[in-house]
N, C-alpha and C positions, 0 to 999 in steps of 0.2 A: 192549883198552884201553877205559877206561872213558869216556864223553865231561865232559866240565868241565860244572857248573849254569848256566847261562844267566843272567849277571849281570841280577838286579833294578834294574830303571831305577825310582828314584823319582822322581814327578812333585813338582815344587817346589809347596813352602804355597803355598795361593794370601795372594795379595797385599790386605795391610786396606786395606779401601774405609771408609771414612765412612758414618754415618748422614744426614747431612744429604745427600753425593755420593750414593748409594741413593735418597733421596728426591726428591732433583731430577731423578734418571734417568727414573723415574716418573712424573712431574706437571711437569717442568720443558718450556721452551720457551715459546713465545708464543702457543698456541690451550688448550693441556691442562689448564692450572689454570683457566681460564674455563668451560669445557665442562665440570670436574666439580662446579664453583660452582651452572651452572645447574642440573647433573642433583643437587644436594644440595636443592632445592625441590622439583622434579616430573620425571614420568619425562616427557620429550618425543622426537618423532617429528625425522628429518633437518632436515626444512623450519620447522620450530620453532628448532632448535638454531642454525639457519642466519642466522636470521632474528634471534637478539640476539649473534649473532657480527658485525658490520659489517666487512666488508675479508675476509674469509677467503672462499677458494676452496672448490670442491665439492669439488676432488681433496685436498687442505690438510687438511678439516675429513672426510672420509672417513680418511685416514693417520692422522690425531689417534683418530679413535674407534677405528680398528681395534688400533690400539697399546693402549690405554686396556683395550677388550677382553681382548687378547695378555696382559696386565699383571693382569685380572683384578680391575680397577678398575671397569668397566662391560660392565653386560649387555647384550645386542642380541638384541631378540625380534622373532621375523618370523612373522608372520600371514597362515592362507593364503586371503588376500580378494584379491580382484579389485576395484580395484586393489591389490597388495599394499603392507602396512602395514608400517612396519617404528619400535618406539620404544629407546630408550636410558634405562637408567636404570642407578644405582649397585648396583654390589655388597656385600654385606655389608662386603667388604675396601674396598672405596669409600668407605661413610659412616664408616669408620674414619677418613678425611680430614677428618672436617668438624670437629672441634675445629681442627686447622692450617690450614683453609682460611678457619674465621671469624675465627683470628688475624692472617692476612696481607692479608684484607679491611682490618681493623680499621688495622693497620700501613699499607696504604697509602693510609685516609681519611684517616690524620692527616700524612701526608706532603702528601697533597692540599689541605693546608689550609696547610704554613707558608711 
């Protein structure tokens, strides 16, 4: 007797997500569009970053970068000096942001104004 084929389980389409839900997965939240703002000027060190963040924690603003990282949005280069150096600056796929990210500056000066 011959055995039966092993019914093919198809796994279901995955489900449309949005381009703008994509984007805000990305850069969304309350440290991460600011932190890739600053690194669209200069590449800066932790205690830089830290330091035009006002209100955010070391643990906060560690999560933010390492995500950001993860995401492929920012680099993290470590230097092997004594004391070790460590800066953040954008990724090619990073400064991809920075048309949307001078748009939503721009959006939110003029909100700021009326």
């Amino acid at each position: 007797m011959k055995p039966e084929p092993a019914e093919q389980i198809e796994s279901p389409a995955p489900a449309y997500r949005c381009g703008v839900e994509l984007t805000l997965e990305a850069i969304g939240g309350k440290w991460k569009g600011v932190i890739l703002w600053h690194l669209l000027h200069k590449t800066l060190r932790f205690s830089q970053l830290q330091l035009r963040l006002p209100g955010v924690t070391q643990k906060m603003l560690t999560q933010q970068l390492r995500e950001l990282e993860r995401d492929g949005l920012v680099h993290r280069e470590v230097y092997a000096e004594v004391p070790p150096r460590v800066e953040y600056s954008l990724t090619s796929e990073g400064e991809t942001l920075r048309p949307l990210l001078s748009l939503m500056c721009e959006w939110g000066r003029g909100r700021a104004e009326e």
